[in-house]
mmCIF file as gemmi writes it, N, C-alpha and C atoms, coordinates in Angstrom:
data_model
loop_
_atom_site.group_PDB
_atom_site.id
_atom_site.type_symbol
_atom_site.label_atom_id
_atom_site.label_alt_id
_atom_site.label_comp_id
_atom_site.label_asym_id
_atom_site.label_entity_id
_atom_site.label_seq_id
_atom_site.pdbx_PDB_ins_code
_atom_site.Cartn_x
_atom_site.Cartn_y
_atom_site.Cartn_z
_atom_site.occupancy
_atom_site.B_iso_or_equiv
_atom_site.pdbx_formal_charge
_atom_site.auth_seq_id
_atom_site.auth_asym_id
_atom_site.pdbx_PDB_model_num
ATOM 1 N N . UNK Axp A 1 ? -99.869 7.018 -180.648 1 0 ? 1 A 1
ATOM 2 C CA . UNK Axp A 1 ? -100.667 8.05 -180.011 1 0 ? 1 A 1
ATOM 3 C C . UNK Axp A 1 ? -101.606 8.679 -181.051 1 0 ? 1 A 1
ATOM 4 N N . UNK Axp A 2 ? -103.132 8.633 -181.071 1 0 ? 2 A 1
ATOM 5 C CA . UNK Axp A 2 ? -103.931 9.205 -181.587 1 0 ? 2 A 1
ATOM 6 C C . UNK Axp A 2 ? -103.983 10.846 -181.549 1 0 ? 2 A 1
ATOM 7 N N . UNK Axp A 3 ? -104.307 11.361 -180.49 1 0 ? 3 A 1
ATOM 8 C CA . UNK Axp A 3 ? -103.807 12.88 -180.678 1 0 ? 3 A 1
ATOM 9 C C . UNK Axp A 3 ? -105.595 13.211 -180.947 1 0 ? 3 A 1
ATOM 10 N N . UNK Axp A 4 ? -105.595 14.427 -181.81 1 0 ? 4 A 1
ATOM 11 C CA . UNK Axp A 4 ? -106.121 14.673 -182.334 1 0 ? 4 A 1
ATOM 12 C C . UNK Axp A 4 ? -107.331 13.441 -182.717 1 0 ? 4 A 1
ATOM 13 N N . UNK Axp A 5 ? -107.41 12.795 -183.414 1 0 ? 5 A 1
ATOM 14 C CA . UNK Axp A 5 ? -107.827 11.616 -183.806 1 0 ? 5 A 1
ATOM 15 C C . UNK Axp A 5 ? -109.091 11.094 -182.264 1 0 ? 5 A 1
ATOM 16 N N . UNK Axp A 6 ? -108.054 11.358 -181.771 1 0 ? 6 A 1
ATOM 17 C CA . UNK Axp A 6 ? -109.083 10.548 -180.362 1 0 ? 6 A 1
ATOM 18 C C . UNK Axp A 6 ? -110.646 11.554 -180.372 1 0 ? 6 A 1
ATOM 19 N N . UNK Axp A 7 ? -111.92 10.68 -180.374 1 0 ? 7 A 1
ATOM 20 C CA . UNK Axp A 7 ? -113.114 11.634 -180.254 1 0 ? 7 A 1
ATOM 21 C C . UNK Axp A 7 ? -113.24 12.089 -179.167 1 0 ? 7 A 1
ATOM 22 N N . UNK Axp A 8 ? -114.171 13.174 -178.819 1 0 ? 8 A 1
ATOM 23 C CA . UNK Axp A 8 ? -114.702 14.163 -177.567 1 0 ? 8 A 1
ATOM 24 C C . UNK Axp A 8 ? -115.743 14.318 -177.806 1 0 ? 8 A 1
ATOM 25 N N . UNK Axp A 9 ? -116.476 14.572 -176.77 1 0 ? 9 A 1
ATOM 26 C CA . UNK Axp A 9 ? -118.02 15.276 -176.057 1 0 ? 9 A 1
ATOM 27 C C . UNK Axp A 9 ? -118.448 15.759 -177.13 1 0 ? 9 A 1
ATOM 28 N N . UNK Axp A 10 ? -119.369 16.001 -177.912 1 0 ? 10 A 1
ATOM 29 C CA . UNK Axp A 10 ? -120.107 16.553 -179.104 1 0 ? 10 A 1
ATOM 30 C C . UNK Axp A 10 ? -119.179 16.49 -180.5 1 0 ? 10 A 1
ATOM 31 N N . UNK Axp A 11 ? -118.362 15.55 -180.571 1 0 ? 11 A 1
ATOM 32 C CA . UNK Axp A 11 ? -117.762 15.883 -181.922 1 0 ? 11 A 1
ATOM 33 C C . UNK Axp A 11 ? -119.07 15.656 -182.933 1 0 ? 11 A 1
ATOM 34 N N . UNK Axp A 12 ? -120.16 14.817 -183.072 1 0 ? 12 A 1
ATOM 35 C CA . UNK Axp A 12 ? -120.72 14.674 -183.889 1 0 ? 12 A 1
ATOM 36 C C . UNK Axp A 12 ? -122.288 15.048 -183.351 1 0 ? 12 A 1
ATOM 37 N N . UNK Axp A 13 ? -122.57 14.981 -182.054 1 0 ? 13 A 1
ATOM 38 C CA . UNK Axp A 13 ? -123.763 15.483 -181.99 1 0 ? 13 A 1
ATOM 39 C C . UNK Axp A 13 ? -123.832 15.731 -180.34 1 0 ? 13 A 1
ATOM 40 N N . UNK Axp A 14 ? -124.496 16.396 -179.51 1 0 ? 14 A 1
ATOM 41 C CA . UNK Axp A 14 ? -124.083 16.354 -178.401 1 0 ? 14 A 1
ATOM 42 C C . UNK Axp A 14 ? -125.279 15.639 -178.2 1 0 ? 14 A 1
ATOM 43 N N . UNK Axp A 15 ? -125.133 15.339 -176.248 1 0 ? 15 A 1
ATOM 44 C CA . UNK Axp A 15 ? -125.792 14.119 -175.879 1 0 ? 15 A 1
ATOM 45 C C . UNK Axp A 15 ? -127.327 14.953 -175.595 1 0 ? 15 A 1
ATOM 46 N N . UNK Axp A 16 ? -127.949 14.179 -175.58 1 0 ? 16 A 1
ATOM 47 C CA . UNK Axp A 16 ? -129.498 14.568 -174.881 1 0 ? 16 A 1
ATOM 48 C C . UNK Axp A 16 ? -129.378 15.224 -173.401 1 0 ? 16 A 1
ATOM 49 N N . UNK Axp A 17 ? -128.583 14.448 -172.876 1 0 ? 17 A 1
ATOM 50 C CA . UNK Axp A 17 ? -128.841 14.839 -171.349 1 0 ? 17 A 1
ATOM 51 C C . UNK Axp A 17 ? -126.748 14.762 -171.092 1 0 ? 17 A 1
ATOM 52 N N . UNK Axp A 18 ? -126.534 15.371 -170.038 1 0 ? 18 A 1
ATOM 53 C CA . UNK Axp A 18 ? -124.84 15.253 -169.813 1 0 ? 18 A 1
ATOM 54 C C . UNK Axp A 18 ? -125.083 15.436 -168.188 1 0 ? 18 A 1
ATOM 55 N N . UNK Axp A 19 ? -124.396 14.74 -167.374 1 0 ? 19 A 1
ATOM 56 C CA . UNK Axp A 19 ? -123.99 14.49 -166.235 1 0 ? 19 A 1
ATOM 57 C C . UNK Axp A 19 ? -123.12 15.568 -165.565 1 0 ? 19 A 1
ATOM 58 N N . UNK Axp A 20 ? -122.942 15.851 -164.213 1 0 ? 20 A 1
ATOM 59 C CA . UNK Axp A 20 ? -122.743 16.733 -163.605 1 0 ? 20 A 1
ATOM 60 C C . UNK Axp A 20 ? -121.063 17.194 -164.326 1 0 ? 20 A 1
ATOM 61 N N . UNK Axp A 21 ? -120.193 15.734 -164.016 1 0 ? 21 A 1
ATOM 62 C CA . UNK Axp A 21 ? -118.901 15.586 -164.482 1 0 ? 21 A 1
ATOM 63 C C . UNK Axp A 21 ? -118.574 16.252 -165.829 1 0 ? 21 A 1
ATOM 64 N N . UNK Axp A 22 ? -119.765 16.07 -167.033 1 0 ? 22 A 1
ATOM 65 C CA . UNK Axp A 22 ? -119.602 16.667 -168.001 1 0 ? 22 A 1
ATOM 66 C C . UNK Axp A 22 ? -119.199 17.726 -168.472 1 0 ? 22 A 1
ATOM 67 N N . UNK Axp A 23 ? -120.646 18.198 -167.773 1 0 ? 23 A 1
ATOM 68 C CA . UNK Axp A 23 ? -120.931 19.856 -167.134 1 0 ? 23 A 1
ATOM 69 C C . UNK Axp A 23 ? -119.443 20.334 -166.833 1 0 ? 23 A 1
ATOM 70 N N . UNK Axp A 24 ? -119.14 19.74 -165.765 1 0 ? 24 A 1
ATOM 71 C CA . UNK Axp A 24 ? -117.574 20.239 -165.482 1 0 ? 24 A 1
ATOM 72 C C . UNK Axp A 24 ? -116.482 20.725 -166.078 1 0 ? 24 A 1
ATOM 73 N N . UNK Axp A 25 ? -115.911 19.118 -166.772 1 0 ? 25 A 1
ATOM 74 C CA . UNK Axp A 25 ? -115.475 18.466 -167.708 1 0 ? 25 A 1
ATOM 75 C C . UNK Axp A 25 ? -115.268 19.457 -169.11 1 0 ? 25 A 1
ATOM 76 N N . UNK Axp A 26 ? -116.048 19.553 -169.761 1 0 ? 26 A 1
ATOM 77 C CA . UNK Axp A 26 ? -116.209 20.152 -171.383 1 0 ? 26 A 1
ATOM 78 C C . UNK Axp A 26 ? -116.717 21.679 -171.23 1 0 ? 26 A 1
ATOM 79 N N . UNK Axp A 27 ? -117.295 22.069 -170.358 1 0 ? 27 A 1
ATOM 80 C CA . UNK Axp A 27 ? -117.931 23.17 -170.238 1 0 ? 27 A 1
ATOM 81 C C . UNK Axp A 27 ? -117.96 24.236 -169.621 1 0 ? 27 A 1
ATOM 82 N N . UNK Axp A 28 ? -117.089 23.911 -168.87 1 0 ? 28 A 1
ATOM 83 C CA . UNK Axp A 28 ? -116.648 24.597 -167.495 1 0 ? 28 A 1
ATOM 84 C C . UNK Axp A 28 ? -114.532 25.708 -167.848 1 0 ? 28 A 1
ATOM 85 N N . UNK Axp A 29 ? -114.657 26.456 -167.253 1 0 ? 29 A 1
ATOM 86 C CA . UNK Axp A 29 ? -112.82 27.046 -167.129 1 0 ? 29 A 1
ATOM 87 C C . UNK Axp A 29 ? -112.532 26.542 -166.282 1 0 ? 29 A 1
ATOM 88 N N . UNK Axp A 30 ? -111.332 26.154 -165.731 1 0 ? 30 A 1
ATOM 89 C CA . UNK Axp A 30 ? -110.345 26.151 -164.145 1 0 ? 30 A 1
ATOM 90 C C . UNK Axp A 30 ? -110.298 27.516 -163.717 1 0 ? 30 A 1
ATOM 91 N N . UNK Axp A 31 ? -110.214 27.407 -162.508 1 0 ? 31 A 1
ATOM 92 C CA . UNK Axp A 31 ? -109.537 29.001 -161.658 1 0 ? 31 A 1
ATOM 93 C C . UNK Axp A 31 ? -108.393 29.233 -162.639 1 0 ? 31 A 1
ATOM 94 N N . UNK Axp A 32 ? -107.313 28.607 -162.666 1 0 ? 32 A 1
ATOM 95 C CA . UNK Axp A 32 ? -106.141 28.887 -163.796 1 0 ? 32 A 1
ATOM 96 C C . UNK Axp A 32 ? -106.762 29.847 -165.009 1 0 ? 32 A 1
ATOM 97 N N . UNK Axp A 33 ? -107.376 28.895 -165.763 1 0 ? 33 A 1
ATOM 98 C CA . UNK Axp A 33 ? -107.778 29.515 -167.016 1 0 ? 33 A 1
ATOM 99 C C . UNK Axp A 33 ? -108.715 30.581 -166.772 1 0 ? 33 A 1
ATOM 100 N N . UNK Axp A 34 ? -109.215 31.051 -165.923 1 0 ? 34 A 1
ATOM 101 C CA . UNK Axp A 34 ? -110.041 32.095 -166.12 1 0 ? 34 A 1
ATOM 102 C C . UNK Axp A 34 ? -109.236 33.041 -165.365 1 0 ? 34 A 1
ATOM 103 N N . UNK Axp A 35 ? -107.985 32.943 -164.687 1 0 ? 35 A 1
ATOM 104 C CA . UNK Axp A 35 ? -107.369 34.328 -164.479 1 0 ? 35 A 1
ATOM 105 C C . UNK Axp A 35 ? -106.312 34.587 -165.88 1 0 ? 35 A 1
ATOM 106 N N . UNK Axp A 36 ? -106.29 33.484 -166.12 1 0 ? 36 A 1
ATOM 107 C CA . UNK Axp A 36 ? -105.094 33.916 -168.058 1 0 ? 36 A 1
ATOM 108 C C . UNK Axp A 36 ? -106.211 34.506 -168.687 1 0 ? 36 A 1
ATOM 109 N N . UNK Axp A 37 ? -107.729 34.334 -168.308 1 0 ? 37 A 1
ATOM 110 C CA . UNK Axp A 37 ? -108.529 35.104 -169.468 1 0 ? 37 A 1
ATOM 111 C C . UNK Axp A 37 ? -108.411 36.303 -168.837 1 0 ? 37 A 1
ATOM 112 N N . UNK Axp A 38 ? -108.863 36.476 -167.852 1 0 ? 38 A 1
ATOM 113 C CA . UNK Axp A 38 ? -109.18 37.977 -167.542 1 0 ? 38 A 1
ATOM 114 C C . UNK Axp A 38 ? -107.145 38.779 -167.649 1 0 ? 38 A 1
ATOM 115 N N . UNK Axp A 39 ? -106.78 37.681 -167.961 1 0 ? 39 A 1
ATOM 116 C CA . UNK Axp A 39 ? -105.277 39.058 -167.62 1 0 ? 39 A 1
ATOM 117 C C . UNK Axp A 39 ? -104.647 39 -169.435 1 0 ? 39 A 1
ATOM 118 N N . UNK Axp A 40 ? -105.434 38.164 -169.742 1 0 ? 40 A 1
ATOM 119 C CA . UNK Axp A 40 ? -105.091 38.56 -171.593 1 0 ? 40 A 1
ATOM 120 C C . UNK Axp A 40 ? -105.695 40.224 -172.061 1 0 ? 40 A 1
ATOM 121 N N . UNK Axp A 41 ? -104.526 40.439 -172.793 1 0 ? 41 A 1
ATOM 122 C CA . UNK Axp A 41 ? -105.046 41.899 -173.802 1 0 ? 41 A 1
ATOM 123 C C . UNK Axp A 41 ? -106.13 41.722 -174.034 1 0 ? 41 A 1
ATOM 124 N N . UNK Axp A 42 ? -107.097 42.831 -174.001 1 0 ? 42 A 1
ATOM 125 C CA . UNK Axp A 42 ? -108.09 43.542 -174.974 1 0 ? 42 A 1
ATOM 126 C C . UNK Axp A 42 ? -108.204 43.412 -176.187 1 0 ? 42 A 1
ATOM 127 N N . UNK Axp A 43 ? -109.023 42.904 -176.931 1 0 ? 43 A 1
ATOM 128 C CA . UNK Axp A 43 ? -108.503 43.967 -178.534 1 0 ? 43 A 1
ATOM 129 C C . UNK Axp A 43 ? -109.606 44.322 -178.955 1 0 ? 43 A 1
């Protein structure tokens, strides 16, 4: 298992143009993750 090791979406340069999925994909929160943001502490 690579892990870490395995590359992603802009590790070295990002693309010219990125596709809707991308958009999604790399750039985007889930409903999930954006209610753990809004219910995380302040600081």
């Amino acid at each position: 298992m690579q892990g870490w090791q395995t590359s992603y979406l802009g590790l070295r340069d990002l693309p010219g143009e990125l596709s809707e999925f991308e958009l999604q994909a790399f750039f985007s929160f889930s409903r999930a993750e954006r209610e753990l943001i809004a219910r995380a502490p302040q600081r």
